[in-house]
Backbone bond lengths (Angstrom), bond angles and torsions (degrees), N, CA, C in turn:
res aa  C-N    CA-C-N  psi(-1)  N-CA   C-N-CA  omega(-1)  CA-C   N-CA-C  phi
1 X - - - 1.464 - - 1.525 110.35 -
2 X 1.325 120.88 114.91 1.323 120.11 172.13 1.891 101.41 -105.97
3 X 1.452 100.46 150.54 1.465 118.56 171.45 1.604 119.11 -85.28
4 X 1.316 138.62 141.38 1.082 149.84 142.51 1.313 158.37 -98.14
5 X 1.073 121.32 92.39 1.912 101.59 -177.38 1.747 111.12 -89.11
6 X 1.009 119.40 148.06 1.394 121.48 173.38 1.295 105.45 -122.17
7 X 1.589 109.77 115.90 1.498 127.70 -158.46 1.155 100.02 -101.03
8 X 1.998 118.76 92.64 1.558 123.82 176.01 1.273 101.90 -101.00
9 X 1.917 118.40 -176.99 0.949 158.87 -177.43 1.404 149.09 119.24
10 X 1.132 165.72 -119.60 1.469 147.07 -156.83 1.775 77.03 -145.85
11 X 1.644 93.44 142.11 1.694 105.48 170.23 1.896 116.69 -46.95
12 X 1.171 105.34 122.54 1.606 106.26 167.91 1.409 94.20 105.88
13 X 1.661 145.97 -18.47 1.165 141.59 150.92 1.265 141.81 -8.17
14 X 1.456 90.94 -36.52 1.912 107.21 -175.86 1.631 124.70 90.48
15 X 1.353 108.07 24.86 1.346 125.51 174.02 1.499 131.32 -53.67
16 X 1.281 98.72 -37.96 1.674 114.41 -178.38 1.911 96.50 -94.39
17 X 1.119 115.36 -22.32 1.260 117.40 -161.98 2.131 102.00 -88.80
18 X 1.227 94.16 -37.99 1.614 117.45 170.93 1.633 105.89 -63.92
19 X 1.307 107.24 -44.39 1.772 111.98 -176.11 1.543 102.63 -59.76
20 X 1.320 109.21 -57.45 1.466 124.81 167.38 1.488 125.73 -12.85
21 X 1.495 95.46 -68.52 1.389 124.44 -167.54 1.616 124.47 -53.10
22 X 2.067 80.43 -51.57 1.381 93.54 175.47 1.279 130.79 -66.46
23 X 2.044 114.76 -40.48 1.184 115.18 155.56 1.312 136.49 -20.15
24 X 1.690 101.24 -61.86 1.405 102.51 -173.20 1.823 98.91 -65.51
25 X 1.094 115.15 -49.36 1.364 116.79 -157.51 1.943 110.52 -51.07
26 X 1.255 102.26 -35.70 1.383 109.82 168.21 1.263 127.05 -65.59
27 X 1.554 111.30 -32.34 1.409 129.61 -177.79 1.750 102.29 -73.07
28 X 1.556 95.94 -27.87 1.880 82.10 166.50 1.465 129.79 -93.68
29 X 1.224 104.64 -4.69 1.792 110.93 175.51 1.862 90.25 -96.35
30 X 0.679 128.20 -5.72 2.042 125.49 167.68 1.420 90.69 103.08
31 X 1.326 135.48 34.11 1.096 122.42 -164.36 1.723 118.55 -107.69
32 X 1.230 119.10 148.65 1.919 94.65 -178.77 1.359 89.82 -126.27
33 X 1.974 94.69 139.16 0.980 127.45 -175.74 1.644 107.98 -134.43
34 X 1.234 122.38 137.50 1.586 116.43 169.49 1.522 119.71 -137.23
35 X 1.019 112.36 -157.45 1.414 106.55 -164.39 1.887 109.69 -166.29
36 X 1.198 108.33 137.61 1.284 136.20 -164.91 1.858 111.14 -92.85
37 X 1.326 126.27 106.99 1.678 86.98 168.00 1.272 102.63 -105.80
38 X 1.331 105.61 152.42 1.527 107.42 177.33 1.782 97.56 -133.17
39 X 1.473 121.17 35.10 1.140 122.33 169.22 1.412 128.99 -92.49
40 X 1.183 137.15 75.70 1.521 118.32 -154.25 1.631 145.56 -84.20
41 X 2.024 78.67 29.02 1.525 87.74 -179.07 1.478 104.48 -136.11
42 X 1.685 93.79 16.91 1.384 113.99 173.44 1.923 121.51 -43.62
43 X 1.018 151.67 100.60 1.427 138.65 -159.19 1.594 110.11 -105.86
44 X 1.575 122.09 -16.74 1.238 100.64 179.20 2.001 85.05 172.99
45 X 1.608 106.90 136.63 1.243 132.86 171.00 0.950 112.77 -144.66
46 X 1.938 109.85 172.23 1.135 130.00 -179.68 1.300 127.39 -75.24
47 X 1.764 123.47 -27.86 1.409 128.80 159.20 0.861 138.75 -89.53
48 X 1.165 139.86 174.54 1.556 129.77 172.47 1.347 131.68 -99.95
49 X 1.260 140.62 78.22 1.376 137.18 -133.50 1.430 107.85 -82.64
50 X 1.534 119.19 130.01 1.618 117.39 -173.26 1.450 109.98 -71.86
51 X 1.307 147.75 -11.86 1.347 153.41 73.14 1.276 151.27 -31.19
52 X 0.972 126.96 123.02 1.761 142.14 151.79 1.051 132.33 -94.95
53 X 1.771 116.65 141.67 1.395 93.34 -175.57 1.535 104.71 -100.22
54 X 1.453 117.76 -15.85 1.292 133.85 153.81 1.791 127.45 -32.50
55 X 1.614 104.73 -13.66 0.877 107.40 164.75 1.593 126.06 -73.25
56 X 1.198 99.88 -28.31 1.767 121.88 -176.23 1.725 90.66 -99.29
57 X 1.283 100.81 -56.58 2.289 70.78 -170.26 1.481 110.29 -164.72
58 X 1.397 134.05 109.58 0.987 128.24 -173.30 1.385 118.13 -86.88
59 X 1.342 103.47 -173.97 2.133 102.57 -159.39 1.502 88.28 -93.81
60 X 1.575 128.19 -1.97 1.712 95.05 166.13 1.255 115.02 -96.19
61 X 1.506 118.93 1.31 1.548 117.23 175.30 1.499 128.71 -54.16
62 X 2.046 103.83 -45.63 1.661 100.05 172.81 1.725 92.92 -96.74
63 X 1.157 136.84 40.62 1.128 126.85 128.31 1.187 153.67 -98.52
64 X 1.352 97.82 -9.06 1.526 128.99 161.67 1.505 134.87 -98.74
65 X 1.626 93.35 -7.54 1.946 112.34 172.37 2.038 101.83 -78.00
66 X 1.422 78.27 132.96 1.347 93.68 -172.82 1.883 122.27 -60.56
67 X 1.613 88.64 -17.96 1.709 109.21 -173.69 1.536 92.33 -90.30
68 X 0.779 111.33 -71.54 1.900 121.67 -165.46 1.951 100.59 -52.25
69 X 1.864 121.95 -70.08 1.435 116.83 -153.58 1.443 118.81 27.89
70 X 1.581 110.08 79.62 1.723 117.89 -172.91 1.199 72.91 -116.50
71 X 1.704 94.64 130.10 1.561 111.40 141.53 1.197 128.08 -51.89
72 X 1.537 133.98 -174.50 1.358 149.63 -150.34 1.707 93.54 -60.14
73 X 1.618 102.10 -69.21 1.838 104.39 -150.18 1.778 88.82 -65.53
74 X 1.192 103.70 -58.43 1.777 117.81 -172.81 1.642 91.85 -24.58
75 X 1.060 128.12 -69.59 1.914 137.80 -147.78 2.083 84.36 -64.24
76 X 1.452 108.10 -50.55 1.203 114.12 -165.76 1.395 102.46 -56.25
77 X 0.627 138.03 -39.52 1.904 149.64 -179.75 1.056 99.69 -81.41
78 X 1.364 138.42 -50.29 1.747 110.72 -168.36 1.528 92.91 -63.82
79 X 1.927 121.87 -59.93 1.093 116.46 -156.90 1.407 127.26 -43.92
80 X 1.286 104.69 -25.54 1.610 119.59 176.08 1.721 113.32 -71.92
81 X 1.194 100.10 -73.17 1.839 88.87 160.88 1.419 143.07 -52.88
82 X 2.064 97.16 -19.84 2.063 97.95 135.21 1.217 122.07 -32.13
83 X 1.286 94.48 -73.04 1.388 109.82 -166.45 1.364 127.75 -37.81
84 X 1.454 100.86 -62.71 2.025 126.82 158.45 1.146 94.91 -39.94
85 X 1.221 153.25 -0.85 1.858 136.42 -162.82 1.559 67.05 -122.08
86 X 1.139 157.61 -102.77 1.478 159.15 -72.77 2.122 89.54 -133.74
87 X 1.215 101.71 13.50 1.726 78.05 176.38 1.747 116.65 -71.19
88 X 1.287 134.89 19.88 1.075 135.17 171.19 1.806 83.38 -82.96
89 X 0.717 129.25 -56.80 1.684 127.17 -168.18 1.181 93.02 -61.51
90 X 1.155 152.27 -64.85 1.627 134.93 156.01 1.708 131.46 -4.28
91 X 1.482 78.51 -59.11 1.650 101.01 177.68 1.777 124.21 -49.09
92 X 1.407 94.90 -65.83 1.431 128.99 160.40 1.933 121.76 -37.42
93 X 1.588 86.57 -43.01 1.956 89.62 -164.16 2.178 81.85 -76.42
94 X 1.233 107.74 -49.08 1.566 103.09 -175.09 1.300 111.92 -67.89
95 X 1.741 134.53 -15.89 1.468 89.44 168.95 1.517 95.84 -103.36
96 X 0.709 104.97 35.03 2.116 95.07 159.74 1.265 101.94 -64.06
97 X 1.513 112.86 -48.11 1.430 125.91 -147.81 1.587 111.60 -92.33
98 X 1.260 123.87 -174.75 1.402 108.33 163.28 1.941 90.59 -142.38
99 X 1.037 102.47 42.01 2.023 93.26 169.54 1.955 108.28 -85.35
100 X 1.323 90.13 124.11 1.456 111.56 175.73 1.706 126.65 -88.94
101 X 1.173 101.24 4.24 1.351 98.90 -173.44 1.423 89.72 -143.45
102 X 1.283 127.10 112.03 1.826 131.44 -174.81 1.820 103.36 -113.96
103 X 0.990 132.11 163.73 1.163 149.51 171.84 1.669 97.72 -148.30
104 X 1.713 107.43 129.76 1.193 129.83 -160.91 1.547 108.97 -110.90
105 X 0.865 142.39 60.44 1.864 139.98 169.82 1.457 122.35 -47.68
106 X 1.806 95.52 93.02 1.345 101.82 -158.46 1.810 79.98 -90.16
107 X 1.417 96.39 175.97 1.328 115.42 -177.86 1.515 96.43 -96.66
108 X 1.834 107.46 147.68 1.309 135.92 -161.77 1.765 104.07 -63.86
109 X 1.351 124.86 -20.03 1.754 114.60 -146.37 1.390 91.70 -91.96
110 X 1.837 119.90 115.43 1.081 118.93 -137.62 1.523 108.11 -81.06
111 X 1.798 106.04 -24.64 1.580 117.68 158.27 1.379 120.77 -29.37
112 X 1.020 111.02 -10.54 1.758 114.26 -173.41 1.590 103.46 -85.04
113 X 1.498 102.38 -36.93 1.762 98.76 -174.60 1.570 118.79 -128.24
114 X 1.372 88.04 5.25 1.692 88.28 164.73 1.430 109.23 -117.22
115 X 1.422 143.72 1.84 1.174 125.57 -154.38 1.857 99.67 -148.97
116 X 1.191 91.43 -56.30 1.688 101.90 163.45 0.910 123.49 -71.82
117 X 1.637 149.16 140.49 1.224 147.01 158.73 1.531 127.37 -70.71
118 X 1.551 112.31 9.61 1.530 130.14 -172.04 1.761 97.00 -53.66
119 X 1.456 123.80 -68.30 1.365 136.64 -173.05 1.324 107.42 -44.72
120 X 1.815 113.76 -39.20 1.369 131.01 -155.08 1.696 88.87 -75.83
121 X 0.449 133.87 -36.82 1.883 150.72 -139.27 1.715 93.08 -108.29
122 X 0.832 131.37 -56.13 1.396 140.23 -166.58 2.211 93.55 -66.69
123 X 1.344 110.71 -60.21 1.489 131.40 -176.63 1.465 100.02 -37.91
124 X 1.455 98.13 -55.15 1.770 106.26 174.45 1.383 119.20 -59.23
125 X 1.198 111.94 -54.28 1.951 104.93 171.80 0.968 94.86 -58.49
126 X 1.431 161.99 -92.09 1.233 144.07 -106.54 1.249 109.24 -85.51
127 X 1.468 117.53 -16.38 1.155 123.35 -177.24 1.935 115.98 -86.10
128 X 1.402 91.32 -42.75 1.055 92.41 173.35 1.637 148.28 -94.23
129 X 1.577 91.36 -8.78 1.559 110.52 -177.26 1.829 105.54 -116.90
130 X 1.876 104.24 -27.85 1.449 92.29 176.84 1.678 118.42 -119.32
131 X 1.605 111.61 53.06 1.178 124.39 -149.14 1.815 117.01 -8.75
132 X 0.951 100.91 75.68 1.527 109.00 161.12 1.551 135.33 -105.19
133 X 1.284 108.79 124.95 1.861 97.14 172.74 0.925 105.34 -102.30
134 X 1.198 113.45 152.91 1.837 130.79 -155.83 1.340 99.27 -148.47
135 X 1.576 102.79 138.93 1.433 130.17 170.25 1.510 103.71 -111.43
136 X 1.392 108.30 142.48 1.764 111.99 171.16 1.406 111.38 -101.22
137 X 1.295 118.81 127.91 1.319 102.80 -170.90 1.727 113.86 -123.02
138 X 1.537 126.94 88.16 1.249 130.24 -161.94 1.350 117.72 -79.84
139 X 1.021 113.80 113.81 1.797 136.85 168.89 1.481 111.36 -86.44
140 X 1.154 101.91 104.35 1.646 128.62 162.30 1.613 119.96 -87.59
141 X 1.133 125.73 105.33 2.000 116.51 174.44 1.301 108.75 -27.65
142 X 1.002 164.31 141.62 1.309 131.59 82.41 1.540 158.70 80.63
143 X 1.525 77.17 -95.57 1.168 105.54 148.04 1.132 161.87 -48.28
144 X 1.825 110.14 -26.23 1.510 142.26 146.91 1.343 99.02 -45.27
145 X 1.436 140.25 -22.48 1.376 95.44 -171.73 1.328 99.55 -122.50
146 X 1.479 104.77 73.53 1.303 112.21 175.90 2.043 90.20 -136.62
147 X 1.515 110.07 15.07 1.064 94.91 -173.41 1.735 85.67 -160.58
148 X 1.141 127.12 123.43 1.309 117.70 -175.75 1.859 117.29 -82.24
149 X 1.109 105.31 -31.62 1.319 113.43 168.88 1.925 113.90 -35.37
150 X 1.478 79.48 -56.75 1.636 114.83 -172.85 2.113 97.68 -46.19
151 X 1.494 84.24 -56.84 2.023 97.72 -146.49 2.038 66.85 -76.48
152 X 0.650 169.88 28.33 1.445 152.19 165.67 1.724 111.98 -119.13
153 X 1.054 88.43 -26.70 2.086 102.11 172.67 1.478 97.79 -82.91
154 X 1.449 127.41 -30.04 1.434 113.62 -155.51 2.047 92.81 -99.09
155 X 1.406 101.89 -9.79 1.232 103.65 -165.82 1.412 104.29 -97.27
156 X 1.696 112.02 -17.98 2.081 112.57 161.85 1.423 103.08 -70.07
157 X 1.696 122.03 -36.45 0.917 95.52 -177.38 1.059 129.99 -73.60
158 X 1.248 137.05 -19.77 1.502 127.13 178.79 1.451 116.68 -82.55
159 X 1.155 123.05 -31.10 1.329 132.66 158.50 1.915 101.61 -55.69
160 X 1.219 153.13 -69.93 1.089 131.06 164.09 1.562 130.62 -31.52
161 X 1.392 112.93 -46.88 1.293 122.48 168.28 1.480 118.20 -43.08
162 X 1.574 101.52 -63.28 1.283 108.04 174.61 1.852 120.18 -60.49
163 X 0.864 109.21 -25.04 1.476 110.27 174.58 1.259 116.62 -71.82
164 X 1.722 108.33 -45.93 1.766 97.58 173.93 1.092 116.67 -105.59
165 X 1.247 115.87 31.78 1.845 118.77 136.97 1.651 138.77 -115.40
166 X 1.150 93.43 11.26 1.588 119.37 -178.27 1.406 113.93 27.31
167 X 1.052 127.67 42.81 1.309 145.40 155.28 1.797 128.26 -91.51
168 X 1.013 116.32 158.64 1.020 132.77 170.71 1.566 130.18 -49.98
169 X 1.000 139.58 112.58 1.644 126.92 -156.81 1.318 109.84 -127.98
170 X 1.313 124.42 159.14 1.585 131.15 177.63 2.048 79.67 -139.29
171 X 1.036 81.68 170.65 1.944 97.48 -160.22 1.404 90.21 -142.90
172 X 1.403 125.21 118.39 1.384 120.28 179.43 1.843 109.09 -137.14
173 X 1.319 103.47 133.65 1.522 113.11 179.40 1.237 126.30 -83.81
174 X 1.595 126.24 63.26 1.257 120.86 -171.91 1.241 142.71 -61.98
175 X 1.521 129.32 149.51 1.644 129.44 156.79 1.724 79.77 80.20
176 X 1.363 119.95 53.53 1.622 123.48 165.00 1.758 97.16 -73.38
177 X 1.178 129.54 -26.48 1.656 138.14 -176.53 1.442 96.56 -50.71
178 X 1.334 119.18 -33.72 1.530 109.84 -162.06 1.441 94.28 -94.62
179 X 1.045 145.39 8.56 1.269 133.81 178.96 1.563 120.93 -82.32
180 X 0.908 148.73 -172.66 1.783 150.43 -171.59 1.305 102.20 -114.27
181 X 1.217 115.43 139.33 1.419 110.11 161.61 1.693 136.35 -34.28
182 X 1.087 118.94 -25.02 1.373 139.85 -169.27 1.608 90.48 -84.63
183 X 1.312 96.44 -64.08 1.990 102.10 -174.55 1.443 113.02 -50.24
184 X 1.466 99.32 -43.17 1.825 100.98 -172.77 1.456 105.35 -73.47
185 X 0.870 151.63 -18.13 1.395 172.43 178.95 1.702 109.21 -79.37
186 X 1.234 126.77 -16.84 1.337 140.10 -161.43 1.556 99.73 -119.36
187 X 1.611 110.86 -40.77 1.301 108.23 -167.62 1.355 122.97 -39.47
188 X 1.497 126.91 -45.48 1.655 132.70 170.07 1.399 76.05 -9.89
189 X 1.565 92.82 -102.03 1.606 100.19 -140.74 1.630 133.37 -41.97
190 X 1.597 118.92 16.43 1.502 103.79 167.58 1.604 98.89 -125.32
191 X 1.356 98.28 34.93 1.759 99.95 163.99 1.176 121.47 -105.37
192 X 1.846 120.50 20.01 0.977 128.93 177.03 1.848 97.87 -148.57
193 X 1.017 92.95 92.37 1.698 114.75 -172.40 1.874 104.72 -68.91
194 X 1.476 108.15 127.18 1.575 119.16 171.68 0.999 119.54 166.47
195 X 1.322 123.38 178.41 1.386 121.67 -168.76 1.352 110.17 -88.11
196 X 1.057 121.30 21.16 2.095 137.35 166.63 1.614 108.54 -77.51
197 X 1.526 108.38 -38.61 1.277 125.33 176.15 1.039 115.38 -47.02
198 X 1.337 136.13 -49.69 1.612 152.38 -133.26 1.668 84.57 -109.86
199 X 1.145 153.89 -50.44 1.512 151.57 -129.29 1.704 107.29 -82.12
200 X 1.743 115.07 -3.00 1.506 111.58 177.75 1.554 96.41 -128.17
201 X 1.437 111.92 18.33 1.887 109.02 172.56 2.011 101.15 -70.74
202 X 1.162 74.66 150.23 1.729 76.62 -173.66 1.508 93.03 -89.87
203 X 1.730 111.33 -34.71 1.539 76.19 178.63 1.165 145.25 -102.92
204 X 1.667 108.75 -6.97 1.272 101.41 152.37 1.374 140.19 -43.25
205 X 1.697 115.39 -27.80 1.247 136.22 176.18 1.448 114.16 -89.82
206 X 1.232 103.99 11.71 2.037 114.45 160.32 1.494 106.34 -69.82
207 X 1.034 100.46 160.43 1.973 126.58 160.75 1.421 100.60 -38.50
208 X 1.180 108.54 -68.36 2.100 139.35 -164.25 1.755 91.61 -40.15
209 X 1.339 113.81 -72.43 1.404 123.75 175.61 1.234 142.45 -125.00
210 X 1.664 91.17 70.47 1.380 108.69 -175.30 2.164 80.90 -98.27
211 X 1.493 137.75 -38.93 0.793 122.26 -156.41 1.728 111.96 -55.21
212 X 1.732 85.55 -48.67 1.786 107.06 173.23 1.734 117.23 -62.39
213 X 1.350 125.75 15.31 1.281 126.83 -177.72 2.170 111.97 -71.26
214 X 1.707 90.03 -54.91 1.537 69.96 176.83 1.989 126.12 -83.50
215 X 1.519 105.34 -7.73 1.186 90.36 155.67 1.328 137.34 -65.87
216 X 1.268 136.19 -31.08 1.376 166.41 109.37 1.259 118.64 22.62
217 X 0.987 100.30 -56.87 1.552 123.49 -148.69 2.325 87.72 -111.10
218 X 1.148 115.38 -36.48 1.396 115.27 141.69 1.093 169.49 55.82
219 X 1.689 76.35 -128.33 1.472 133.84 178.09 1.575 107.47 -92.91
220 X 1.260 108.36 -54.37 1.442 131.25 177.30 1.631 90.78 -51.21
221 X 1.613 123.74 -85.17 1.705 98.85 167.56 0.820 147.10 15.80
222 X 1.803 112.92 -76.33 1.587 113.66 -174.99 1.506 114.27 -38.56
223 X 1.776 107.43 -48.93 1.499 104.87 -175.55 1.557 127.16 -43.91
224 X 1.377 88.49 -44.42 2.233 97.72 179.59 1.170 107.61 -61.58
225 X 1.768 122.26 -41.62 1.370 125.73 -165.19 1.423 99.62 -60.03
226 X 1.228 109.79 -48.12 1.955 123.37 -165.38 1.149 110.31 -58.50
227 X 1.580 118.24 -48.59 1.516 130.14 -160.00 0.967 122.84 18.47
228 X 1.684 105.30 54.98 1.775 107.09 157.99 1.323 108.59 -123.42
229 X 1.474 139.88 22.53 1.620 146.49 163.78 1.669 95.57 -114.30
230 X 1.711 75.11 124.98 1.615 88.04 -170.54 1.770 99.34 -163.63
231 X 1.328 123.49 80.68 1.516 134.21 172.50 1.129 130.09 -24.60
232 X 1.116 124.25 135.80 1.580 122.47 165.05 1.240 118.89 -100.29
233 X 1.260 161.41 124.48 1.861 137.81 163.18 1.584 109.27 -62.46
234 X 1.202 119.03 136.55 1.158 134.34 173.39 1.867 120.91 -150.21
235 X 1.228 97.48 139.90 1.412 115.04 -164.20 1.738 106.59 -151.94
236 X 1.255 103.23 117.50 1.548 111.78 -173.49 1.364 105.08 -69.25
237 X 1.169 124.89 -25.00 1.423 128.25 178.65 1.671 120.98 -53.70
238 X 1.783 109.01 -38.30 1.525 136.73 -161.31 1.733 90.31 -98.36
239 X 1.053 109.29 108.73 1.713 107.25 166.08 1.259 113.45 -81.70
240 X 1.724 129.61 -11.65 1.401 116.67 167.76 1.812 109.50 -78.87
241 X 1.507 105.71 -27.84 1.350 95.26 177.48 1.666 125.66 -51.15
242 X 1.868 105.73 -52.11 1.180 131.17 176.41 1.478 105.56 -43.37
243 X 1.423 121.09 -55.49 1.892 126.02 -157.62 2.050 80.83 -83.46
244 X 1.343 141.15 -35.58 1.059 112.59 168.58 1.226 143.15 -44.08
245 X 2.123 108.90 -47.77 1.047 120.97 172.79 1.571 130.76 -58.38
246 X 1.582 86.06 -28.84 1.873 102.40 -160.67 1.320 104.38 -83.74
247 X 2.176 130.31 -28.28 1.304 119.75 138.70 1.206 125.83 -54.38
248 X 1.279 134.58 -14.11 1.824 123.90 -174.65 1.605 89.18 -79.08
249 X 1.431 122.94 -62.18 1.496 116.47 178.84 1.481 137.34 -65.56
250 X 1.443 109.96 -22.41 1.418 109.28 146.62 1.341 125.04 -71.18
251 X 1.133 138.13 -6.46 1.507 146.79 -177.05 1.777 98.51 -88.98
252 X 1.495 109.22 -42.78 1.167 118.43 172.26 1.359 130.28 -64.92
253 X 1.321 95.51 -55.91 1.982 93.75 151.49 1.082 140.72 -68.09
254 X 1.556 111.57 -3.78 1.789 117.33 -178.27 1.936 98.48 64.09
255 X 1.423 106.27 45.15 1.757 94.68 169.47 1.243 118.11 -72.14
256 X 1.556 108.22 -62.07 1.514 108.75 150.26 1.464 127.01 1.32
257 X 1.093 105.53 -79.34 1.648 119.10 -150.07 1.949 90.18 -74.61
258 X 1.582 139.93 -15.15 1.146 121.33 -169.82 1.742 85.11 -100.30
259 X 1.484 136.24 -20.81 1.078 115.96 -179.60 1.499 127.69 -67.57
260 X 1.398 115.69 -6.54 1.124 127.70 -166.16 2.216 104.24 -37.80
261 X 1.276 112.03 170.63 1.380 118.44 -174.55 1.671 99.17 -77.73
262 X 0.901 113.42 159.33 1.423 121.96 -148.59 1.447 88.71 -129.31
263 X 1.505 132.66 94.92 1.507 130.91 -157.89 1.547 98.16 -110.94
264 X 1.240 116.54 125.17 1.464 126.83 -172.12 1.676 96.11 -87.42
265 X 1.578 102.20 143.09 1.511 98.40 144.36 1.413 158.34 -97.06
266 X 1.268 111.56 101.60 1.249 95.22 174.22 1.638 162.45 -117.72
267 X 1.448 133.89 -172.68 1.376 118.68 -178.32 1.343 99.17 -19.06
268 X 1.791 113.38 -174.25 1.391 112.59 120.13 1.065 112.57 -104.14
269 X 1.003 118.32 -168.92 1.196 150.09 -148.51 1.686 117.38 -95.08
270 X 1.387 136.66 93.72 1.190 126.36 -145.39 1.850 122.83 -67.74
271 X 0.849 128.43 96.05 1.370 119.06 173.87 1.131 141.61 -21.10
272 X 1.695 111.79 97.68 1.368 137.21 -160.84 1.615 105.00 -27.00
273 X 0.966 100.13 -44.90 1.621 107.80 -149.12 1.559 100.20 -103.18
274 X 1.208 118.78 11.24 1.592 125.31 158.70 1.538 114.66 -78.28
């Protein structure tokens, strides 16, 4: 049984920076943790990934082929369905190895896991050919909730994500450090996602969109109905934040429960007096 996290969210999120974090953070409880990139326009991080997918083909290759000239997302999508063609080379680089606990650095273009089934497809091999259980773990900025529109788009998306990968999810609010005192102080309230949220926006409560209020208001729904987006705060800076998150997702994977002591059997013990 190997473990997984699959490290999603929207470009600029803090994904590679989160992979980072955790490494080290494991590396101080004695723990081994590694990490996968599967970004291929990835240019430079903080870990060292025991894989690349950059080894097989990076995103300036079909941008620089004279037949193809795909822009940014276009190159990002073929390279990924490279990849899906060559997962026996996947297969291969992991059992060289024997690391049990992987962290996956998917690339930011969010079409990859809400719209395409590329991610969806990948979840299934690993699950099924390289027995792994996998947690998804979605990183949202911050920064969304300095704009509610914003924190409500970033909050379908992970709720979509999670739907078309039918996995298990932790929902995490990153780079909260950059926020203002006022904001960090506010945060409570979008750790309980619904259409209660929306009722002190000034602008929904404008002239402009008072018409759009009960669609709005909705839409906003689905989330309460669903009740599976539900935030964490996280900040690489705070090591209690980090060891919080990294029990919500080990609790989620059952890591725990396979580490248990591993009790041999043996003889007994022959009777002295035989």
């Amino acid at each position: 049984m190997r473990f997984g996290q699959l490290v999603l969210g929207p470009a600029g999120s803090g994904k590679s920076t989160y992979c980072s974090a955790v490494v080290k953070h494991c590396e101080a409880l004695r723990r081994k943790a590694h990490v996968i990139n599967l970004d291929p326009a990835a240019e430079h991080f903080e870990y060292e990934p025991i894989i690349d997918i950059r080894e097989i083909i990076q995103a300036a290759d079909p941008m620089e082929d004279e037949d193809l000239h795909l822009g940014p997302n276009g190159a990002l999508i073929y390279c990924m369905e490279e990849f899906m063609n060559n997962l026996d080379w996947l297969q291969e680089r992991l059992e060289e190895g024997d690391e049990e606990y992987i962290l996956f650095d998917i690339p930011g273009q969010i079409e990859l896991f809400t719209h395409f089934d590329i991610i969806a497809r990948l979840v299934r091999f690993l699950k099924e050919n390289l027995d792994f259980r996998l947690c998804g773990v979605f990183l949202l900025d911050a920064q969304f909730v300095t704009d509610l529109g914003k924190f409500f788009s970033g909050s379908f998306a992970s709720l979509a994500t999670m739907i078309n990968l039918e996995v298990s999810f932790v929902s995490l609010l990153s780079k909260t450090d950059l926020l203002s005192e006022a904001q960090r102080n506010d945060l409570d309230n979008f750790f309980d996602l619904g259409p209660e949220l929306l009722q002190g926006d000034d602008f929904l409560n404008s002239e402009w969109a008072a018409k759009y209020r009960q669609l709005t208001m909705a839409i906003a729904s689905v989330l309460d109905e669903y009740s599976l987006v539900k935030f964490l705060p996280f900040n690489i800076n705070e090591e209690e934040l980090i060891s919080d998150a990294l029990v919500v997702i080990d609790d989620v994977l059952q890591w725990a429960e396979e580490q248990d002591v591993k009790i041999n059997d043996f003889d007994p013990p022959e009777n002295a007096n035989d």
